[in-house]
C-alpha positions as CSV (number, residue, x, y, z in Angstrom):
1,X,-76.5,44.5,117.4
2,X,-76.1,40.9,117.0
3,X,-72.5,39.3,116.4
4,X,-71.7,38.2,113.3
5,X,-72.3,34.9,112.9
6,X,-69.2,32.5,111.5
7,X,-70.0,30.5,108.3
8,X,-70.9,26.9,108.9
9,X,-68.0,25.6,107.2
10,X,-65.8,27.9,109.3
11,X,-67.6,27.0,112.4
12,X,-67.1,23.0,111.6
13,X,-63.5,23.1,111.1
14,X,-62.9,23.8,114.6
15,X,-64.1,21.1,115.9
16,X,-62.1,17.1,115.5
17,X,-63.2,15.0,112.8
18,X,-65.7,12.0,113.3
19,X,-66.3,9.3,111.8
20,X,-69.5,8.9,109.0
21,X,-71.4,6.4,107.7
22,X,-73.6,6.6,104.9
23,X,-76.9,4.4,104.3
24,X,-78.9,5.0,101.0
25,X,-80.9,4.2,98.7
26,X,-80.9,6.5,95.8
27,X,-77.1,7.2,93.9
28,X,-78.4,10.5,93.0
29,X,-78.7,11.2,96.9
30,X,-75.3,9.8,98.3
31,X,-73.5,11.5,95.3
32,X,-74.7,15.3,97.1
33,X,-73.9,14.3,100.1
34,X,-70.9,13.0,99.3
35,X,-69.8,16.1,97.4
36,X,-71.3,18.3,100.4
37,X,-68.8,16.2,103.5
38,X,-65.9,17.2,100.6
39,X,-67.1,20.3,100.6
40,X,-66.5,20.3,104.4
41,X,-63.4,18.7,103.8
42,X,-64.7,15.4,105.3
43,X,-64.6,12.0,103.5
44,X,-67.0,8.9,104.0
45,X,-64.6,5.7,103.1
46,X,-66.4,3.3,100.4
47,X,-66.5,0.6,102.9
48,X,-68.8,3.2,105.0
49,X,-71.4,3.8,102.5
50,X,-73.9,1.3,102.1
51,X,-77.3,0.9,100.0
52,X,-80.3,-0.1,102.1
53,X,-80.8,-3.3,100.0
54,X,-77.0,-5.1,101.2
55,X,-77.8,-3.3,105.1
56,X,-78.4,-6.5,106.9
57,X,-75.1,-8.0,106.7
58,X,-73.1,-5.1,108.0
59,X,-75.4,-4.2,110.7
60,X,-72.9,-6.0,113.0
61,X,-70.2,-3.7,112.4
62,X,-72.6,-0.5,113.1
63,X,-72.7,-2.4,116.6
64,X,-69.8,0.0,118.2
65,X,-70.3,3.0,115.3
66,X,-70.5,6.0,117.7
67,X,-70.4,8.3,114.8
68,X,-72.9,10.1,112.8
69,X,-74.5,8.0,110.3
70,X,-76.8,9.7,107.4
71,X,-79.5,8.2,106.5
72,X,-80.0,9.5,103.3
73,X,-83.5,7.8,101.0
74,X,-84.9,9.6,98.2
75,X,-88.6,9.4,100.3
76,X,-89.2,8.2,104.2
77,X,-91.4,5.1,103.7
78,X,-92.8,3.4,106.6
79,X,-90.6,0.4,106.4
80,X,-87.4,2.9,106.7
81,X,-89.0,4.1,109.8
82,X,-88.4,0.7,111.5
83,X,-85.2,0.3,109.6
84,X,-84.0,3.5,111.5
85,X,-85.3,2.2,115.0
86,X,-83.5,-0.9,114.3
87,X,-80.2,1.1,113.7
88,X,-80.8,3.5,116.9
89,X,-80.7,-0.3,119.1
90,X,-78.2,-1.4,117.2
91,X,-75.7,1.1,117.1
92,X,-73.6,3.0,120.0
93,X,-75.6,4.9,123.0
94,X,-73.2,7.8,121.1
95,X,-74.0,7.6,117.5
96,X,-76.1,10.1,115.7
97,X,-78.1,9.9,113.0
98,X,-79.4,12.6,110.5
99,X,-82.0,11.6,107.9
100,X,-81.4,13.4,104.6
101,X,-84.9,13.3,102.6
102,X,-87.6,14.4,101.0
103,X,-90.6,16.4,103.2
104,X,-93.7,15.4,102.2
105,X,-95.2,17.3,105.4
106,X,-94.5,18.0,109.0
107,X,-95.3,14.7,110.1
108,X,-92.3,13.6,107.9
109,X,-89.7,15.4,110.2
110,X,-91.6,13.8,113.4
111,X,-91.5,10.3,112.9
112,X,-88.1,10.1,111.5
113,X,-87.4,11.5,115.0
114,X,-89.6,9.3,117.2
115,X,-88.2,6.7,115.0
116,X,-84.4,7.6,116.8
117,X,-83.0,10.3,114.0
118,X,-81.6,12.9,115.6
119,X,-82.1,15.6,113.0
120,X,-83.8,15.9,110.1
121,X,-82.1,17.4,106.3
122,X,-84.5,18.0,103.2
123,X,-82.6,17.0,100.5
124,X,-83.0,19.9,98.3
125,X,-80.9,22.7,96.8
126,X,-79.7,23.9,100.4
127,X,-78.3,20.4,101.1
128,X,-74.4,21.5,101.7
129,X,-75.3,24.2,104.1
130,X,-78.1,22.4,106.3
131,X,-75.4,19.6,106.7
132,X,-73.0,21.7,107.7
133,X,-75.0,23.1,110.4
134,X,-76.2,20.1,111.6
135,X,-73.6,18.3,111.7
136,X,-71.8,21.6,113.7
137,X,-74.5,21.6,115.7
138,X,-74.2,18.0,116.3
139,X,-70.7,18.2,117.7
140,X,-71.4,21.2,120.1
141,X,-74.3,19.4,121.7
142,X,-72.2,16.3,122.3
143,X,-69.6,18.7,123.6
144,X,-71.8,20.0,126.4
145,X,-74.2,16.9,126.8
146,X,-73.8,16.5,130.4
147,X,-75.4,19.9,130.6
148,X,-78.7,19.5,130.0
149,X,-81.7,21.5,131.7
150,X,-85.3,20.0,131.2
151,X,-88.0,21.3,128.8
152,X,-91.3,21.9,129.6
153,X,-93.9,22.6,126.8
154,X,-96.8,24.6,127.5
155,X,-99.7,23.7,124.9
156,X,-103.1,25.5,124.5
157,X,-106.3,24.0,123.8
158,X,-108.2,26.8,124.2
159,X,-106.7,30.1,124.6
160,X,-102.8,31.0,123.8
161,X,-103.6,33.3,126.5
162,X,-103.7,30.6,129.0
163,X,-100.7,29.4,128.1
164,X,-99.0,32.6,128.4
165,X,-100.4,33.2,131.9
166,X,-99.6,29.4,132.4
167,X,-95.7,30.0,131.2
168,X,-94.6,32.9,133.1
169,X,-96.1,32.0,136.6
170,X,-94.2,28.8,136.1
171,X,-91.1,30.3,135.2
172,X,-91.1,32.8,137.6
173,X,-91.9,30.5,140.6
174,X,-88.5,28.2,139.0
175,X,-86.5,31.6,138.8
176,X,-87.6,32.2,142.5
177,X,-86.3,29.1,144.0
178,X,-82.6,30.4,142.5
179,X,-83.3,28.1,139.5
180,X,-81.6,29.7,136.3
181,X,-85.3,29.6,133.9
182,X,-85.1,30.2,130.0
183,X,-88.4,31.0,129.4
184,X,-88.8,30.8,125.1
185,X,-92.1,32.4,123.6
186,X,-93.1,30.3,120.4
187,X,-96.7,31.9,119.8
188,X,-95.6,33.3,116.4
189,X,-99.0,35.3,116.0
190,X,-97.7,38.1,118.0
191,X,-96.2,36.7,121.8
192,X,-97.5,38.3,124.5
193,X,-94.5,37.3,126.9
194,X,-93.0,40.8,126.8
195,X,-96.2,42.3,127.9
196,X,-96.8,40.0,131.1
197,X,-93.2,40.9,132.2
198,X,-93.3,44.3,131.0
199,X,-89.8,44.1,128.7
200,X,-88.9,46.3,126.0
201,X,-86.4,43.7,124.2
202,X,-84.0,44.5,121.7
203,X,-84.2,41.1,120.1
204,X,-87.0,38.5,119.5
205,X,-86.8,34.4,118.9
206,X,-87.2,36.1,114.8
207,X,-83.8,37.3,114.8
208,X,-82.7,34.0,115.6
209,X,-85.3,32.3,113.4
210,X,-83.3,34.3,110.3
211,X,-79.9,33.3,111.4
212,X,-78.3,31.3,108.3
213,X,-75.5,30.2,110.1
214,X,-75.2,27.8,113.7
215,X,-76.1,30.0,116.1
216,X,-73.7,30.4,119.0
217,X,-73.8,30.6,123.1
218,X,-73.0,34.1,122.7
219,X,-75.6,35.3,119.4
220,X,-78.2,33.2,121.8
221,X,-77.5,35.0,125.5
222,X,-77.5,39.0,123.5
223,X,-81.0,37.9,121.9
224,X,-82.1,37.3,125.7
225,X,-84.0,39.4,128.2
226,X,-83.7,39.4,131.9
227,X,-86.4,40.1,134.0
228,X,-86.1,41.1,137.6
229,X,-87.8,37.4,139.0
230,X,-84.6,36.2,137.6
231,X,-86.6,35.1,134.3
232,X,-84.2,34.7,131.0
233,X,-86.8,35.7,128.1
234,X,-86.3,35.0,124.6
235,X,-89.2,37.4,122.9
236,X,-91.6,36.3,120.4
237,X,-92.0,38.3,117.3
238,X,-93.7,41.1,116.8
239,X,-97.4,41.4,115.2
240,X,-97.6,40.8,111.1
241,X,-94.6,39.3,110.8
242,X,-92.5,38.1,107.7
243,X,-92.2,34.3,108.2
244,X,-91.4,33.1,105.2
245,X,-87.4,33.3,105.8
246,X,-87.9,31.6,108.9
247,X,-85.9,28.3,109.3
248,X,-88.1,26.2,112.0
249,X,-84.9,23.8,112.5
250,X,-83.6,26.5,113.8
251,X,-85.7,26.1,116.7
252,X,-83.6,22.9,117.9
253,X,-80.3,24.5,118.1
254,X,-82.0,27.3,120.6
255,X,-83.5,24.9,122.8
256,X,-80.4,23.2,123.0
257,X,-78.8,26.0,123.9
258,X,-81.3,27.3,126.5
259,X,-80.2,23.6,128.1
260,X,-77.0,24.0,128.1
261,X,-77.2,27.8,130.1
262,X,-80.4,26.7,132.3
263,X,-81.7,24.0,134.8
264,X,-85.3,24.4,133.0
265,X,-86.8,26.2,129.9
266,X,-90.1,27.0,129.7
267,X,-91.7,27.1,126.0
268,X,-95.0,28.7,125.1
269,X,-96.3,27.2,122.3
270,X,-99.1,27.9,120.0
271,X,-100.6,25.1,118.7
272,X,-99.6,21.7,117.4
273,X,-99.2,22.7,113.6
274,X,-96.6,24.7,113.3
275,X,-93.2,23.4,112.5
276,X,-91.2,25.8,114.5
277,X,-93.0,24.7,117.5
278,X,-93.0,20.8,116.3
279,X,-89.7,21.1,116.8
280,X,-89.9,22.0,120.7
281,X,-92.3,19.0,121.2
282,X,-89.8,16.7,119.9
283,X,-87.6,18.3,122.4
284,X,-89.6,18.1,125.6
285,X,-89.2,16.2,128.6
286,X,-93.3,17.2,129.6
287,X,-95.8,19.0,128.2
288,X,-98.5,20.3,129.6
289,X,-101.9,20.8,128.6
290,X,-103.9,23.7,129.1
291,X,-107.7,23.8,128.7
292,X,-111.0,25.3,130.4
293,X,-113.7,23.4,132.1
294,X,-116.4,23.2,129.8
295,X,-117.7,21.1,127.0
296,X,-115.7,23.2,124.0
297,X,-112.4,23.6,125.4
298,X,-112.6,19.4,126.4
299,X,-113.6,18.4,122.9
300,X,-110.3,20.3,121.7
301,X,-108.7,18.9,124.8
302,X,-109.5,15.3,123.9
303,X,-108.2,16.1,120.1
304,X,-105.1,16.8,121.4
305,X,-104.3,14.5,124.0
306,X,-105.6,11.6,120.6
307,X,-102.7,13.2,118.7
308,X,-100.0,13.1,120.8
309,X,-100.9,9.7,122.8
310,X,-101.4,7.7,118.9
311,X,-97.8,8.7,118.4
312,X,-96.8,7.2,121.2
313,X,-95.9,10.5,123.5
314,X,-96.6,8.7,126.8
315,X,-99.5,9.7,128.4
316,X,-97.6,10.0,132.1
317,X,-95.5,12.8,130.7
318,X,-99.0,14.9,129.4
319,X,-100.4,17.1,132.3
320,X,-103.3,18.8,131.7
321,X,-103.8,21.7,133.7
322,X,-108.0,23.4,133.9
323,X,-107.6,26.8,134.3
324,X,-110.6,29.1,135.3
325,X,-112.5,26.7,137.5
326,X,-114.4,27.1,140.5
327,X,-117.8,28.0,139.5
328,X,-121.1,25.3,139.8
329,X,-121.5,25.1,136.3
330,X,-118.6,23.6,135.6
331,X,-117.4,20.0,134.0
332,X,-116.7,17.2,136.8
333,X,-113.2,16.1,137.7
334,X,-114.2,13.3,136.9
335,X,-115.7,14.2,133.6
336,X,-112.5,15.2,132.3
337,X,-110.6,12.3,133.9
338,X,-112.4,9.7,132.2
339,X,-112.9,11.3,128.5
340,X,-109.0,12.4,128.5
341,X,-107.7,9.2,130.1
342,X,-105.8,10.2,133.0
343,X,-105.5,9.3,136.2
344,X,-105.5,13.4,137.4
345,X,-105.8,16.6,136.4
346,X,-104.7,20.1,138.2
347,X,-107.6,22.8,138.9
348,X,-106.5,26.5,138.7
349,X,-109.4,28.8,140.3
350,X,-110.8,31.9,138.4
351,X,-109.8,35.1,139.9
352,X,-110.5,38.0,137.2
353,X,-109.7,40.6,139.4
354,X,-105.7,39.3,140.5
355,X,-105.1,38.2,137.1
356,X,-105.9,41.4,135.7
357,X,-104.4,43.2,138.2
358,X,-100.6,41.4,137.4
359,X,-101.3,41.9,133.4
360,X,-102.0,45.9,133.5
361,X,-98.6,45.9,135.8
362,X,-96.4,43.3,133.8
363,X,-95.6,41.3,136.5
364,X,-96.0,37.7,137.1
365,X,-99.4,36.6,139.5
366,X,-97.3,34.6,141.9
367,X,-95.1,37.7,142.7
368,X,-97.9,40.0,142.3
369,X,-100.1,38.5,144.2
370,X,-98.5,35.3,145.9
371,X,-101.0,34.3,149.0
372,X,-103.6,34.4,146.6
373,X,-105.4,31.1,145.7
374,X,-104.8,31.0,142.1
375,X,-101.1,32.1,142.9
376,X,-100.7,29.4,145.3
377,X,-102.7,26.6,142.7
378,X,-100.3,27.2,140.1
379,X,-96.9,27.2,143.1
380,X,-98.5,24.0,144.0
381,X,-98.7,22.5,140.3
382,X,-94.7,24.0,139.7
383,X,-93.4,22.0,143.1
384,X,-95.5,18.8,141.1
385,X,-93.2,19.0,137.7
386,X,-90.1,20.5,139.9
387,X,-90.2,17.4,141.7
388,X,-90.5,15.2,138.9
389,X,-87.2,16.3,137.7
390,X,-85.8,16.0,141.1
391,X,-86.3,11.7,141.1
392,X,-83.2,10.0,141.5
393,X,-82.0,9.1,137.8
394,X,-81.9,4.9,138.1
395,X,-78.4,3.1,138.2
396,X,-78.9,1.4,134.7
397,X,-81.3,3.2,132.9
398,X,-82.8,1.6,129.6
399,X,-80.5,2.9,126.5
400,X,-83.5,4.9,124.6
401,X,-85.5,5.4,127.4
402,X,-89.7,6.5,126.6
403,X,-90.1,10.3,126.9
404,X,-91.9,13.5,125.5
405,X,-88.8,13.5,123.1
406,X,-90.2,10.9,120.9
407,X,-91.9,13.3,119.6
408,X,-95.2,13.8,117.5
409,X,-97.0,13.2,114.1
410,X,-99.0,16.8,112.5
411,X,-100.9,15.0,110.2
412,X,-104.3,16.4,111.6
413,X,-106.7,14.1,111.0
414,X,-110.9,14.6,112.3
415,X,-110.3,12.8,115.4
416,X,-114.0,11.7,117.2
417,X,-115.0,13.5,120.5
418,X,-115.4,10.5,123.0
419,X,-118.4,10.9,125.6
């Protein structure tokens, strides 16, 4: 059974008060927030709440805010998207700010985080108690902040079976080099995770989903399951699910948490639509793209790559990885070079027979079958993003430096298949 998990207001009061700042444009807005930081027992002086209108004159005095500033407007325009990027250069490397608005759709939540937000509040009737965990969960992640493993995103443009496959192999070849690995399964139609690693877990990623409170170190590590490559696996949910009382913001507090216990964690997503797994985007430090070699799988390939690159994920942090190649009929290196834009791409040979060999046994291809070529293409591809993380960090690194984390748009529009 799970612990019980602490109210958020009982959670908040243990940790020491910090200083808020309120930026708004509606009265309506600033009066529930206001009444939610009493409820809290927190106050926001008058000289720290300011409409958007009277902004520009005060933005000198945000200069050394390291607090958490709201930033709460009745809708996110597009000119309050620059506003916020001008308050993430303006303020403290240390200040934190949480948007409290309206969603008109996922792409809502996205760009008020590649904009510099870090968190996102719909202001409806759940107001008081998604502050309250945010602002909870605020404070324990700049508790641990130092601690921080990388995420790596696995995406499928073809099959979620690929990415599956893709995942554990990657995460078993981390665990192997006596890397602590959180590996997170985000394919909400039924994860196969438990399956590959033949597990029988008592908990899956729902039970944390469903969690109305901030969710803990020690609610996270009982809802994970070890397996013997020294994989840490947080289940996905069962077939037929109930999703409706699923809260995808929940989805930020576990990754941060898998940081904090692991050097790397390993998400298998689903697709780029879903918010729960929007929210692991936004967290990423790479992501990387899975596809076949043939004309259907690169149209869907190119869709994506459009989507993320337009909003502004850089393309150097996007690998894509072709899996099931080898045979003459295939599409050209080059082919897929030149209509996705990249410089490279990583091959991955068919082999039927080893891959369904390590499925029917639950156990990961590279410790199935290690000396195998497709074992040893996909080692070779882990030592490629291992080592990335392994580059010296520089001496003065730029204060919001360009990564995955920016995050990405949902707005799916009919993007054109280039040649």
């Amino acid at each position: 059974m799970f612990l019980a998990a602490g109210s958020a207001k009982t959670l908040f009061m243990k940790v020491n008060a910090m200083d808020i700042w309120i930026i708004t444009d509606s009265d309506r807005l600033v009066k529930v927030v206001h009444d939610s930081l009493q409820d809290l027992g927190l106050e926001c002086p008058a000289s720290h709440t300011t409409r958007i209108e009277s902004l520009d004159p005060q933005l000198k005095s945000l200069t050394a805010f390291d607090g958490i500033l709201l930033f709460a407007v009745d809708q996110l325009e597009t000119e309050y998207l620059e506003l916020l990027k001008r308050l993430r250069t303006t303020t403290h490397d240390d200040a934190t700010i949480v948007v409290v608005s309206k969603i008109d759709n996922h792409g809502t939540v996205l760009n008020a985080i590649r904009s510099g937000a870090s968190d996102f509040i719909a202001a409806n009737d759940n107001v008081n108690e998604e502050l309250a965990n945010s602002i909870t969960r605020l404070k324990l992640q700049r508790k641990h902040r130092e601690i921080r493993g990388r995420v790596i995103s696995i995406l499928p443009c073809y099959s979620a079976r690929d990415a599956s496959l893709l995942s554990v192999n990657l995460a078993a070849i981390v665990a192997k080099q006596s890397r602590s690995c959180a590996l997170l399964d985000l394919q909400m139609r039924d994860g196969d995770l438990t399956m590959l690693l033949q597990l029988s877990p008592r908990h899956t990623i729902i039970d944390l989903l469903k969690q109305q409170g901030t969710i803990d170190q020690a609610l996270f590590e009982q809802a994970l399951t070890t397996h013997d490559s020294g994989i840490r696996l947080l289940a996905g949910p069962n077939t037929f699910i109930d999703m409706r009382s699923v809260r995808p913001q929940v989805c930020h507090q576990i990754i941060g948490l898998a940081q904090r216990l692991h050097d790397f964690v390993i998400v298998n997503s689903e697709d780029l639509q879903h918010a729960e797994q929007l929210r692991a985007f936004a967290d990423s430090d790479d992501i990387v793209m899975t596809m076949r070699p043939d004309v259907v799988s690169l149209r869907r390939a190119k869709q994506h790559m459009d989507l993320m690159t337009q909003n502004r994920l850089p393309r150097e942090n996007i690998h894509v990885v072709v899996l099931g190649s080898g045979h003459s009929t295939e599409l050209a290196t080059s082919s897929i070079t030149k209509v996705l834009q990249v410089t490279d791409i990583h091959r991955i040979p068919d082999d039927p027979v080893s891959t369904l060999r390590a499925v029917n046994v639950g156990n990961p291809l590279v410790c199935e079958c290690p000396n195998t070529k497709i074992s040893q293409a996909i080692a070779g591809f882990a030592e490629t993003l291992i080592r990335r993380h392994e580059e010296p960090v520089p001496q003065k690194p730029p204060k919001r430096p360009s990564s995955v984390k920016a995050a990405l748009s949902v707005a799916m529009n009919s993007l054109s298949f280039a040649k």
